[in-house]
MIVEX-21992 format. One line per field, with one value per residue (C-alpha): z, x, y; residue number from 1; residue in one letter. Coordinates in pm, whole numbers. Layout:
MIVEX-21992
w <- Z	...
u <- X	...
v <- Y	...
i <- NUM	...
aa <- A	...
This chain:
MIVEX-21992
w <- 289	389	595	782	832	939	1221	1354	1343	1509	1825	1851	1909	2159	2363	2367	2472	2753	3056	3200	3543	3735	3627	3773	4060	4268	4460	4750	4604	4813	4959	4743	4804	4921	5030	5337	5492	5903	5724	5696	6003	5756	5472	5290	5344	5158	4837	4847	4924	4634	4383	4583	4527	4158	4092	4315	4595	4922	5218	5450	5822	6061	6155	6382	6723	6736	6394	6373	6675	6469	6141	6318	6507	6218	6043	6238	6428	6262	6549	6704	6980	7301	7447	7698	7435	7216	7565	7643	7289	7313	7614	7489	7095	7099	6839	7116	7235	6896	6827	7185	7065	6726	6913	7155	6849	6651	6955	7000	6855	6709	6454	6274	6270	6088	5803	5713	5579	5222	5255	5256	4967	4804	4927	4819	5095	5194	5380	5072	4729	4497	4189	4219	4479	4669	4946	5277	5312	5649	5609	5875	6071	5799	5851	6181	6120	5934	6187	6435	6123	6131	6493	6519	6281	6109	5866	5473	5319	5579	5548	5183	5244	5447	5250	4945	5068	5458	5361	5219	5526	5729	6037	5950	6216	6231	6189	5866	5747	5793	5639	5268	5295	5115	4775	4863	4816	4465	4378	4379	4117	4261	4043	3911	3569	3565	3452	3776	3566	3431	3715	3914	3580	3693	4037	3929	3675	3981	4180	3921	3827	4231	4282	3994	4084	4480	4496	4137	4038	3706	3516	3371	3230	2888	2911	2991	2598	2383	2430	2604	2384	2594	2870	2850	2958	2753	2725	2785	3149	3224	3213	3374	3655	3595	3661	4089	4144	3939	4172	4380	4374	4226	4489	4603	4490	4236	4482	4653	5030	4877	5077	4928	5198	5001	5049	5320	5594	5844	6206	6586	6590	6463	6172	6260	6087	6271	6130	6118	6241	6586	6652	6582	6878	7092	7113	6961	7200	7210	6887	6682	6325	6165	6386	6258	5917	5876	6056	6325	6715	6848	7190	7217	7549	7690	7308	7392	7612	7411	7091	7068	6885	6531	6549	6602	6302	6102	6185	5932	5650	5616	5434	5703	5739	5846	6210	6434	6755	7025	7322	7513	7524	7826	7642	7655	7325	7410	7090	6856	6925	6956	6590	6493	6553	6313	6095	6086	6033	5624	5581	5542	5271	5284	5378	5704	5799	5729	5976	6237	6206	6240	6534	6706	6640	6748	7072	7334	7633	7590	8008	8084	7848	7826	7690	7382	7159	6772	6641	6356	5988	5740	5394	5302	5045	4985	4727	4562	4566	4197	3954	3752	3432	3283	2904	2722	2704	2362	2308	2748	2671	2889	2602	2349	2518	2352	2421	2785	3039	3381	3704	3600	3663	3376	3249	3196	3549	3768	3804	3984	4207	4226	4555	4501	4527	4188	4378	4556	4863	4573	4433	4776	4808	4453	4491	4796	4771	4713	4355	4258	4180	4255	4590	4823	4615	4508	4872	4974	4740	4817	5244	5109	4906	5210	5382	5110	4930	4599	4531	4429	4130	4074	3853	4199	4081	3737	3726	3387	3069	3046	3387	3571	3584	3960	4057	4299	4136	4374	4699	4600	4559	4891	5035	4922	4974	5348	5424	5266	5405	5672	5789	5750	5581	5817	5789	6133	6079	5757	5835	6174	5917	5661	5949	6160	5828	5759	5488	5651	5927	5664	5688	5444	5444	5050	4883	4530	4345	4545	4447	4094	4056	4222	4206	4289	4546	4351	4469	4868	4963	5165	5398	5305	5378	5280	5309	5556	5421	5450	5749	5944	5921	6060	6366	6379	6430	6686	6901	6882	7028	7286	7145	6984	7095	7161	7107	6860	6624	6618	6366	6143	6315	6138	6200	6160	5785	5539	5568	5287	5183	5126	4956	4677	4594	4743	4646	4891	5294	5235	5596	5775	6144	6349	6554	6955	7239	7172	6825	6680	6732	6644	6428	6078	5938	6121	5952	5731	5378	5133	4774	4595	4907	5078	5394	5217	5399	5310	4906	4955	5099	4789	4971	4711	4693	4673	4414	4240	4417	4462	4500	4550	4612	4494	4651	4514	4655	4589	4792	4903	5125	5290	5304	5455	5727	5812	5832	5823	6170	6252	6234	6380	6695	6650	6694	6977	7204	7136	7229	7525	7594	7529	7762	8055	8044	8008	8251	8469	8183	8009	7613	7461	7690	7583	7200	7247	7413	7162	6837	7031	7037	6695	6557	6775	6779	6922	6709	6510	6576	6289	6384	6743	6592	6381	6681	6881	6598	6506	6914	6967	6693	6740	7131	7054	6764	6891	7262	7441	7511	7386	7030	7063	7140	6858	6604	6750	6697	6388	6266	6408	6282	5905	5862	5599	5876	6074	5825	5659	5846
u <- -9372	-9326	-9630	-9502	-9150	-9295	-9550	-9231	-9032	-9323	-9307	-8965	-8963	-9255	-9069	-8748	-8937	-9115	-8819	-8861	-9041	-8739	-8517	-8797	-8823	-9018	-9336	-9509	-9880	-10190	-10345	-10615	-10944	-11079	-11370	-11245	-11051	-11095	-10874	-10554	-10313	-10073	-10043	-9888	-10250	-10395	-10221	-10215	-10574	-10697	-10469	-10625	-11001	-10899	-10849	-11119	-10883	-10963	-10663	-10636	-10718	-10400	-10195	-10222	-10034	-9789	-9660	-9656	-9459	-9221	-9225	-9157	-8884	-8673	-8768	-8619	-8298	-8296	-8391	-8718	-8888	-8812	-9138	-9150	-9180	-9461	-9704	-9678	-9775	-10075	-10204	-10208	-10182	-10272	-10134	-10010	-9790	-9715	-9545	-9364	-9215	-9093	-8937	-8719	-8640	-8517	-8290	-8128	-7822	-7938	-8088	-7731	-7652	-7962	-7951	-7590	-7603	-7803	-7540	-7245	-7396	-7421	-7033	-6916	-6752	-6532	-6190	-6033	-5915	-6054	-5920	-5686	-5518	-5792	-5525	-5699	-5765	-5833	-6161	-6368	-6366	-6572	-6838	-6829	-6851	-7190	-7343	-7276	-7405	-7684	-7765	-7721	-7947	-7685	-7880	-7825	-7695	-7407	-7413	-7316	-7107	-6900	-6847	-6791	-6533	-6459	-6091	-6191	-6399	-6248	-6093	-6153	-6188	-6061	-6453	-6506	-6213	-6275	-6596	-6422	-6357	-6681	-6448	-6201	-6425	-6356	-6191	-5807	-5557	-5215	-5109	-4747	-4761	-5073	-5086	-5095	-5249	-5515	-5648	-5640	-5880	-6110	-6115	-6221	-6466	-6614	-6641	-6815	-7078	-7143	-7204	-7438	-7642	-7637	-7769	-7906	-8062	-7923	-7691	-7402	-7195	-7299	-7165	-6774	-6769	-7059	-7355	-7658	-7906	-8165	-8078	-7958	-7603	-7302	-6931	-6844	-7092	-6892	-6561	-6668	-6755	-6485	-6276	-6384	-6279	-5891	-5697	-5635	-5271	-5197	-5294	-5059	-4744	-4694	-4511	-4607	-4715	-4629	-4790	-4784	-4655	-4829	-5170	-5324	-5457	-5706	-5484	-5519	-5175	-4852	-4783	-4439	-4339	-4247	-4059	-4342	-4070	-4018	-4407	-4422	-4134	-4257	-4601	-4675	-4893	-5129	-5191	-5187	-5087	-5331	-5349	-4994	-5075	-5369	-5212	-5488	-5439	-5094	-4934	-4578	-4385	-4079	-4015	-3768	-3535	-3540	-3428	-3073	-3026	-2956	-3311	-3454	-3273	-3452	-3789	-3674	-3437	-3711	-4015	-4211	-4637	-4697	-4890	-5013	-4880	-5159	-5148	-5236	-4823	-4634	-4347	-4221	-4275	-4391	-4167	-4376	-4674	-4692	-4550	-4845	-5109	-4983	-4907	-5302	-5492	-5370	-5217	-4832	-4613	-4359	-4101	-4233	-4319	-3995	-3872	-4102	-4008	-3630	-3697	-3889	-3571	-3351	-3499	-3299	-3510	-3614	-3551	-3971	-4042	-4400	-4704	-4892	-5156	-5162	-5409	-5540	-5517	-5852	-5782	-5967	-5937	-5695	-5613	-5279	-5177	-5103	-5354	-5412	-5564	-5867	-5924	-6243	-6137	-6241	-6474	-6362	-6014	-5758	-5499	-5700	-5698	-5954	-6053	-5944	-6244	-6282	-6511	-6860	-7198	-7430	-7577	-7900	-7971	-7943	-7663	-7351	-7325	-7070	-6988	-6899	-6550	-6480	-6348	-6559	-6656	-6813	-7014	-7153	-7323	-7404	-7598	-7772	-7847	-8251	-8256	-8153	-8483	-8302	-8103	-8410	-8652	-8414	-8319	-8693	-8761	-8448	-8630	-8961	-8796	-8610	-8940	-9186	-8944	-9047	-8981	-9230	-9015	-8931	-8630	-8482	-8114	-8261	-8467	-8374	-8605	-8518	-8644	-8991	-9259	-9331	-9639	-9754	-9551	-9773	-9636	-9291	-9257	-9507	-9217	-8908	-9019	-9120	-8761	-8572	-8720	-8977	-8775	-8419	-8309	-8378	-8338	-8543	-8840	-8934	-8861	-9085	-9368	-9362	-9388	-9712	-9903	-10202	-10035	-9712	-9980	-10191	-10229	-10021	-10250	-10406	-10711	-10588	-10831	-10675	-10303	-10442	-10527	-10221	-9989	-9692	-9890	-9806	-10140	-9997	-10344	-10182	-9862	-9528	-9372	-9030	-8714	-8477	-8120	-7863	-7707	-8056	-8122	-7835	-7857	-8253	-8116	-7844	-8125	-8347	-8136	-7997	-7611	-7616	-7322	-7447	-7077	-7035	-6779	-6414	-6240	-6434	-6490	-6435	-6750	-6668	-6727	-6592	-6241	-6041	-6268	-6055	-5733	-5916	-6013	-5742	-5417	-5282	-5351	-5594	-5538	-5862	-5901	-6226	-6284	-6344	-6589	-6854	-6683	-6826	-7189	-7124	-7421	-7328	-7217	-6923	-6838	-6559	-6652	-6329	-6467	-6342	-6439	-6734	-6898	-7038	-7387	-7438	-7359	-7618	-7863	-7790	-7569	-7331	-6970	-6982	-6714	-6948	-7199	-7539	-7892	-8093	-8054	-8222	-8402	-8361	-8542	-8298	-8217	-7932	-8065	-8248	-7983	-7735	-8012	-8052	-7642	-7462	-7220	-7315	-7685	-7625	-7470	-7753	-8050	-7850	-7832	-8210	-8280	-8088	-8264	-8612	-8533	-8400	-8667	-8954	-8848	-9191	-9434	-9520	-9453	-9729	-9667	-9285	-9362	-9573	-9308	-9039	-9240	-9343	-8946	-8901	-9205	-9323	-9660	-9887	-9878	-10264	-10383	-10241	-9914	-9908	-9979	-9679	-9435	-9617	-9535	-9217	-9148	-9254	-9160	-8793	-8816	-8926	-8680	-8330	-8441	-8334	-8503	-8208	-8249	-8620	-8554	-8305	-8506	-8789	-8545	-8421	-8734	-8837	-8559	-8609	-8971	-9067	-9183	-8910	-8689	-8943	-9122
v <- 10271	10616	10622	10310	10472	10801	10599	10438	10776	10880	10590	10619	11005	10981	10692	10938	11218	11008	10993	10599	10605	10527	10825	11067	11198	11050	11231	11105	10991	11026	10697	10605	10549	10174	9998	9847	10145	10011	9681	9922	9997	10230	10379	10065	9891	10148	10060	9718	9734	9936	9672	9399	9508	9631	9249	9108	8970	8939	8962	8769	8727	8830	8515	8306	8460	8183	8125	8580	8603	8345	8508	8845	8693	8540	8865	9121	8861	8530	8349	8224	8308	8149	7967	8261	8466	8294	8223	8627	8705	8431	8599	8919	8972	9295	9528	9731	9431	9304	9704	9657	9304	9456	9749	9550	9348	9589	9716	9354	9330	8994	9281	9364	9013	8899	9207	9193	8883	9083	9368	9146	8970	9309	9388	9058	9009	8653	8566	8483	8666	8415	8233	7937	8012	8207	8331	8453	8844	9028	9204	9052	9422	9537	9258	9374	9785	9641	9498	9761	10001	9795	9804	10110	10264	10431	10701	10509	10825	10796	10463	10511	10755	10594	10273	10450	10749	10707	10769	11097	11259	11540	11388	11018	10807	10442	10284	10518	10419	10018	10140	10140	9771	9760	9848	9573	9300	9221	8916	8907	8727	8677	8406	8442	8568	8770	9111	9308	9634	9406	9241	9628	9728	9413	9556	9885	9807	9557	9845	10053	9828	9704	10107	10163	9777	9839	10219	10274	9940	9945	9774	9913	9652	9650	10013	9907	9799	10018	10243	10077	9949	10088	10270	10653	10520	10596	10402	10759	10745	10389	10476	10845	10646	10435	10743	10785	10469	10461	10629	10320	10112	9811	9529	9286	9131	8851	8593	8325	8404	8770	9065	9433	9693	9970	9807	9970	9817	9981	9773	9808	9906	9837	9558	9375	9089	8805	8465	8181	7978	8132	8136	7800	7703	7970	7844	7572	7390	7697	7887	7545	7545	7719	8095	8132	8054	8268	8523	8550	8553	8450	8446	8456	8418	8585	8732	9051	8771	8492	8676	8809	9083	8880	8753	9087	9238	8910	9109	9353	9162	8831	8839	8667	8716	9082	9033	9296	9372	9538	9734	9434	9352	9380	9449	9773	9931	10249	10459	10202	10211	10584	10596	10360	10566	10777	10519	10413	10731	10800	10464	10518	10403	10095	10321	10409	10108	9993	10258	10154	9794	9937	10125	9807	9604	9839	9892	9784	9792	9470	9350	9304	8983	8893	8803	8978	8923	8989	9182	9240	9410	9486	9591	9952	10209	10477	10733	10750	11072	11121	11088	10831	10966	10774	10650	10503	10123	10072	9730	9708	9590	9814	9774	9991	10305	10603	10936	11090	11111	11265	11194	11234	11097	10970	11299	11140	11134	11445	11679	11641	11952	12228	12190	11780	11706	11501	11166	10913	11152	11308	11031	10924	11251	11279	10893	10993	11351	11479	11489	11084	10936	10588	10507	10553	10359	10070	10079	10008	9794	9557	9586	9487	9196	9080	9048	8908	8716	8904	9307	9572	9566	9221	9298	9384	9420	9617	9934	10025	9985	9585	9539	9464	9703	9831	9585	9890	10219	10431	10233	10234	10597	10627	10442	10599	10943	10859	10672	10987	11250	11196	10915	11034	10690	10532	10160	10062	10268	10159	9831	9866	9997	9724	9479	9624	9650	9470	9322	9163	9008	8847	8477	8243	8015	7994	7763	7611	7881	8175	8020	7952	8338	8491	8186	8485	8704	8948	9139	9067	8892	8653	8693	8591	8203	8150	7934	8053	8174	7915	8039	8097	7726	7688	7940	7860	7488	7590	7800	7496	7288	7546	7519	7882	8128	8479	8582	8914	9015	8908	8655	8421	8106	7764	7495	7145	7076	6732	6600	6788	6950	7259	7042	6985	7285	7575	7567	7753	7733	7396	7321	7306	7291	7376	7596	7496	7540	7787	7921	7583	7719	8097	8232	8213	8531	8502	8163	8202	8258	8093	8168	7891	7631	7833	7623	7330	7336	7685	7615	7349	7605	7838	8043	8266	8204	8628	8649	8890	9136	8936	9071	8818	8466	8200	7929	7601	7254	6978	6600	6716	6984	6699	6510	6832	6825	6455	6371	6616	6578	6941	6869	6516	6721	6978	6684	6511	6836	6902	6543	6635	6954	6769	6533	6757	7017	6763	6512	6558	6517	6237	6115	6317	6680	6582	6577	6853	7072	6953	7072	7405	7465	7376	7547	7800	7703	7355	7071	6977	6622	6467	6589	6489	6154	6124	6226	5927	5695	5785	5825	5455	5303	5438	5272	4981	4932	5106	5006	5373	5642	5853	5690	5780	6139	6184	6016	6278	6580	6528	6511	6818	7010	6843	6947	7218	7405	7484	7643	7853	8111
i <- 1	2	3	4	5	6	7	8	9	10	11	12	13	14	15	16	17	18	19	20	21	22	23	24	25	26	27	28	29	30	31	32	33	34	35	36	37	38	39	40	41	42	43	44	45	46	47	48	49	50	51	52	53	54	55	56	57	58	59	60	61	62	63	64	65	66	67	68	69	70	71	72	73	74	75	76	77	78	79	80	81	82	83	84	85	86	87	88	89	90	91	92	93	94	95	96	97	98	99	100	101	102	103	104	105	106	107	108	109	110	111	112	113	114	115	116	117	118	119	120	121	122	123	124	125	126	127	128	129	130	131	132	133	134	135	136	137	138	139	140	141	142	143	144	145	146	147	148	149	150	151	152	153	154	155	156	157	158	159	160	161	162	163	164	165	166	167	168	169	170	171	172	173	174	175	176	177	178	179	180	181	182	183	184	185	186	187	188	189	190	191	192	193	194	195	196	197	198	199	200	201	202	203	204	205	206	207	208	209	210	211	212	213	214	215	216	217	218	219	220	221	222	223	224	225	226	227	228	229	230	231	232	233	234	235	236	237	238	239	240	241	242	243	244	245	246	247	248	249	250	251	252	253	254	255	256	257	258	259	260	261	262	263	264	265	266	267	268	269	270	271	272	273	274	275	276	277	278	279	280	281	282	283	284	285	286	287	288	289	290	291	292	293	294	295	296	297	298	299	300	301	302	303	304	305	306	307	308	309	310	311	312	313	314	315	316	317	318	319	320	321	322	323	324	325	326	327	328	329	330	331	332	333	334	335	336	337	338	339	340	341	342	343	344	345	346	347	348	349	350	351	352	353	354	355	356	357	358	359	360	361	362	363	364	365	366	367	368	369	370	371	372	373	374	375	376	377	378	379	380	381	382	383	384	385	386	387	388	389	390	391	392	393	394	395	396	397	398	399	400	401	402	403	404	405	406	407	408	409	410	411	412	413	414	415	416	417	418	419	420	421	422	423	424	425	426	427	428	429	430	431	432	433	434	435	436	437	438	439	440	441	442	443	444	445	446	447	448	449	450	451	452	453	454	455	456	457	458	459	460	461	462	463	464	465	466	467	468	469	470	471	472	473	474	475	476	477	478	479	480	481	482	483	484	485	486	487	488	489	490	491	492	493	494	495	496	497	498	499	500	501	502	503	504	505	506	507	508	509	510	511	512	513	514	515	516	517	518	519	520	521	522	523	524	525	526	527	528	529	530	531	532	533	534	535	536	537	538	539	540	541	542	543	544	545	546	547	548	549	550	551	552	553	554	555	556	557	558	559	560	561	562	563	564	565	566	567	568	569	570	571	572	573	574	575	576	577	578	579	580	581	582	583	584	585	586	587	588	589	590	591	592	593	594	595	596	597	598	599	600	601	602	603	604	605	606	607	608	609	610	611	612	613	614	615	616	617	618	619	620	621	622	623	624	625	626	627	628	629	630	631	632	633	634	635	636	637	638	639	640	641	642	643	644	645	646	647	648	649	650	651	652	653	654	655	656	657	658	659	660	661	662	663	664	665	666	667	668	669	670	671	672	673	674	675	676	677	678	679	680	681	682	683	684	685	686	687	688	689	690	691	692	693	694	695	696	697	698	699	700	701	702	703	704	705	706	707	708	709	710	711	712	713
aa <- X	X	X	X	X	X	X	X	X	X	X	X	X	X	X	X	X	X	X	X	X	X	X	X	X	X	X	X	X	X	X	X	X	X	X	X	X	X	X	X	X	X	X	X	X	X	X	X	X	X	X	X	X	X	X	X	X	X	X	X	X	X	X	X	X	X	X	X	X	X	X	X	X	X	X	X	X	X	X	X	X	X	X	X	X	X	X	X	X	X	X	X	X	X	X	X	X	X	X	X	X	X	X	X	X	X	X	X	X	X	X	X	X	X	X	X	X	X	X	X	X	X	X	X	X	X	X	X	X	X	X	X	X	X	X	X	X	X	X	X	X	X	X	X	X	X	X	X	X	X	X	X	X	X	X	X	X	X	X	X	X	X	X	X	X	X	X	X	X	X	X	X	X	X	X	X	X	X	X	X	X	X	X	X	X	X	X	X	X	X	X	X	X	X	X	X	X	X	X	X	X	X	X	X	X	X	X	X	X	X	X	X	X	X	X	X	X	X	X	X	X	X	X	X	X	X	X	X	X	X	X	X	X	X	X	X	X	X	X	X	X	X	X	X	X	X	X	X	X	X	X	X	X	X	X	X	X	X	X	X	X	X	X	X	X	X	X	X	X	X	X	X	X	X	X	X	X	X	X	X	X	X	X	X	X	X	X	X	X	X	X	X	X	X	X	X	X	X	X	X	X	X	X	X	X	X	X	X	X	X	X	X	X	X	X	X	X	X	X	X	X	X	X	X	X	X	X	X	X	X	X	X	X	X	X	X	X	X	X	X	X	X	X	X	X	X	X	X	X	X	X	X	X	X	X	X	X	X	X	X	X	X	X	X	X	X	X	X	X	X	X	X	X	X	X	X	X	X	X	X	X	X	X	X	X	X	X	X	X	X	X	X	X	X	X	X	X	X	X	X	X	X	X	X	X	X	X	X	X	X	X	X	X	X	X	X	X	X	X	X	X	X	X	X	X	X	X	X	X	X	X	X	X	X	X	X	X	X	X	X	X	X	X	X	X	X	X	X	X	X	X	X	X	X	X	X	X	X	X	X	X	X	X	X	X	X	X	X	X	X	X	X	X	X	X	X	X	X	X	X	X	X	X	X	X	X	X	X	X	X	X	X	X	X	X	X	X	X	X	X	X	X	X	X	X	X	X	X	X	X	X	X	X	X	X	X	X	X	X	X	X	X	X	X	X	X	X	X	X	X	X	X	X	X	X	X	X	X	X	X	X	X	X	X	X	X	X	X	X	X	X	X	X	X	X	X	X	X	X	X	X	X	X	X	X	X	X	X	X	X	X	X	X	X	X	X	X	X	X	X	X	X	X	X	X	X	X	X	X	X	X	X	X	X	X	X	X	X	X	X	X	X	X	X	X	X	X	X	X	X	X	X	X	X	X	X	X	X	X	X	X	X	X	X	X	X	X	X	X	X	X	X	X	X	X	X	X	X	X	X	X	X	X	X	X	X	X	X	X	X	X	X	X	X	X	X	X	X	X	X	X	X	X	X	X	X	X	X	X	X	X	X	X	X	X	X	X	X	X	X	X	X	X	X	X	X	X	X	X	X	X	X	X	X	X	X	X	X	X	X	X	X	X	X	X	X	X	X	X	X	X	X	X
């Protein structure tokens, strides 16, 4: 018995003494030896090679030029090549012309809009607060700050810094500052009768464990209520943490329609409240119901002569919506909007805005009436400038307060520096500074995921103890060394590397034996084929059919979607109208994103209703995907525009040239006999039956844009 307890005393000392791989630093590894050195075109080759011939695999042959050309397009933008596009490549698929295609690519600004979509995941951000009455919130400038981050090639250790503590930079300009609407994402509870305190604890304890899953890969919520089992993290680390993000106000007012005047709000100008009522007469025939409701863009004619002075003091005495007024107004506000600038920079309290909506009121040169636009408010962070002091929540409930903590980082990792300010300035150089042995390589490995559909570790939201063994340890630190230093985190280059290896231009194409012994590819012998995200099917679709809006940025758009849809679920603004003219086919991250109600075709397509920070999604294969994609009106539209676009840039060849054409749009690539056979059938059979050639055509596109093919890459 002793013996036995001394052989575990024994294990369990040696397992304490050994440091877990991921809280070491990490060291750039040399490339290993392999057998078939001429197959690698960089360094990532070299490791995947040596695993591959370790375990008798053999890659691949590079893709075929068409369907590469595709997968490197819906890579890098989200969309597919035009035809233009795919012919060039197929006369010259040279690696030299490949690299030039992947460079222009990653300086379209189609880039940012295809990778946001995994960092608003990550942000969880929507339009809405959440719960039961999941209100509508104004954060869509900080979906748009992303993708310009994005396009940009905005280092990732300002990046970080930025989201986490743009308020706290010296000088802070009006982008950093949107920036820290990456913090307000968390779900909202403005019910009458909650506990304001309480739901502003949720808020901050979402905030700490999005930080420590996002740029550490580890999980910290078992940490809010006890020790972890088996990570080195503390309740004491938690609610040290806990302690950089509690300095921020309550949010919101329990009322309904209630807005907070202390929240901050990163604006274009000044916020003036103006009674729903009177936008409504003024102009109802253009702003329709629902821009006043959601407080988005309204017009409002002749407004300093048709209000008498009464009305003007009702700016200040009602409680109406708070709307933004721009410098776009004719009206001559000049006093105001010079005081709003100020306003804007630290975010001033209720009291000054009060003042400024006083001085706007009392203005009396009011003789040049006009036109103006409202613009627009997006919630960000701010520090209050008292401390709030910080407790252990005992078991996690806020009511049992324990012993007094301060701002601190998990000691088990590496130190927090002198020279850090102890707030979340602080803790953004702290998570991206030289010594954490997690941001860059969770960082890489979440790029590398996004592209194979599987990470090196394939615990991708877990590097701790519970989680997934690195499949190629050697690569990933090869990896994460190379984007922090050599690189200078940057996101383009690495992502530029990963896609002119040998191993992203592998083949997908697999025998039953070589699926049988690698049913995961987890060696990377073949090259990746996977389901499009929910709202690349939908753009792919739009492209295909020639409908898609190139438009950037502004105000979420509203796609048509079921009748109602939104009264069953909301209880508060369940009005739904959509959007018109080229807003109806605007790519999809700028659809709007109601948590409680998100767009139905994206739920279907596994999109996240992002009232929690999500990884990874998952990729389910259900009917009513097929379904989404066969009647859906949007899709019906979709297929009768392609049939339309088939039709008009065919009109001099004949049935099987047309066909051929069609599934080149859809697919990128020439259709195989056996396909080319099926579009005759289905082509004919459709004529003779429905009797038009416009039935023919549709049946034809919506075929093509239902196969398996065209929304996978």
């Amino acid at each position: 018995m002793r013996s036995l307890c001394f052989i575990l005393f024994a294990v369990f000392a040696a397992e304490a003494k050994d440091l877990h791989w991921a809280y070491e630093l990490p060291t750039k590894p040399n490339l290993p030896l392999v057998k078939h050195a001429d197959w690698a075109r960089n360094g990532i080759d070299f490791f995947c090679l040596s695993r591959m011939e370790s375990r008798g695999h053999t890659p691949k042959e590079r893709e075929s030029s068409a369907r590469l050309i595709r997968r490197v397009f819906l890579d890098l933008i989200g969309i597919p090549p035009p035809i233009e596009k795919v012919d060039s490549f197929l006369l010259d698929p040279s690696d030299q012309h490949l690299e030039k295609i992947v460079d222009e690519l990653l300086s379209s600004n189609r880039f940012g809009e295809k990778w946001a979509l995994g960092w608003l995941d990550l942000a969880r951000y929507a339009d809405s607060d959440g719960y039961q009455r999941d209100g509508f919130r104004n954060v869509w400038p900080y979906r748009d700050w992303v993708i310009r981050a994005f396009n940009s090639d905005m280092p990732f250790d300002q990046f970080t810094i930025e989201q986490l503590a743009g308020d706290l930079l010296p000088e802070a300009t009006k982008d950093q500052i949107i920036a820290t609407g990456f913090h307000r994402g968390p779900i909202l509870n403005l019910e009458a009768g909650t506990d304001p305190e309480e739901d502003r604890v949720k808020q901050v304890v979402d905030r700490v464990n999005t930080t420590s899953t996002v740029w550490l890969g580890t999980s910290m919520e078992c940490t809010q209520c006890h020790d972890h089992k088996h990570d080195p993290f503390s309740i004491r680390d938690y609610y040290s943490m806990f302690a950089f993000f509690n300095n921020t106000p309550i949010e919101g007012k329990r009322r309904p329609g209630g807005n907070d005047a202390s929240m901050d709000y990163a604006g274009s100008d000044i916020n003036v409240p103006v009674p729903t009522d009177e936008l409504n007469k003024r102009d109802e025939a253009e702003n329709k119901a629902r821009e006043v409701e959601e407080n988005y863009v309204t017009k409002v004619e002749e407004l300093c002569e048709s209000f008498s002075d009464d009305q003007l003091n009702e700016l200040v005495e009602k409680h109406p919506k708070e709307v933004d007024l721009i410098r776009k107004s004719k009206i001559d506000f000049k006093e105001a909007l010079k005081i709003s600038k100020a306003l804007f920079q630290k975010g001033k309290s209720s009291k000054a805005l009060n003042e400024l909506q006083k001085q706007i009121a009392n203005n009396n040169n009011r003789s040049k009436g006009g036109t103006f636009q409202i613009g627009y408010t997006s919630r960000v962070m701010r520090e209050m400038g008292k401390k709030r002091g910080t407790h252990i929540m005992l078991r996690g409930d806020f009511r049992n307060i324990g012993k007094k903590v301060s701002a601190d980082t998990p000691e088990s990792l590496h130190l927090f520096r002198k020279e850090y300010p102890r707030n979340r300035l602080g803790l953004a150089q702290w998570l991206v500074s030289q010594e954490n042995p997690l941001t860059a390589r969770v960082t890489v490995n979440r790029i590398w995921a996004e592209l194979f559909g599987r990470g090196i570790v394939t615990t991708i939201e877990d590097f701790g103890t519970n989680g997934a063994f690195p499949t190629h340890p050697e690569l990933l630190d090869w990896l994460a060394v190379t984007f922090q230093s050599e690189d200078s985190w940057s996101l383009k280059k690495t992502i530029k590397r990963i896609v002119l290896s040998s191993v992203y231009l592998q083949s997908f194409t697999v025998s039953k034996l070589e699926r049988n012994k690698d049913p995961d590819n987890s060696y990377y012998a073949r090259g990746p084929s996977l389901r499009l995200p929910a709202e690349l099917i939908r753009d792919n679709a739009l492209f295909i059919s020639g409908l898609l809006s190139t438009k950037m940025y502004g105000m979420p758009v509203r796609p048509f979607q079921p009748a109602n849809f939104w009264r069953v679920i909301g209880e508060v603004d369940n009005k739904y109208y959509a959007s018109e003219n080229e807003d109806l086919y605007r790519r999809g991250i700028y659809t709007i994103w109601r948590r409680s109600a998100h767009y139905p075709s994206f739920a279907n397509f596994d999109a996240p209703s992002r009232g929690a920070c999500k990884v990874i999604r998952q990729s389910s294969n259900t009917p009513l995907q097929a379904l989404t994609l066969l009647n859906d009106p949007v899709y019906v539209e979709i297929a009768k525009a392609f049939a339309d676009r088939i039709k008009k840039e065919t009109a001099e060849l004949n049935a099987p040239k047309q066909l051929e054409y069609a599934f080149r749009l859809a697919l990128s690539r020439y259709p195989n006999g056996a396909e080319i056979t099926a579009l005759k059938n289905i082509y004919f059979t459709a004529l003779d039956t429905e009797g038009s050639a416009e039935s023919a055509w549709f049946e034809i596109a919506n075929t093509l844009l239902n196969l398996h093919g065209t929304i996978t890459k």
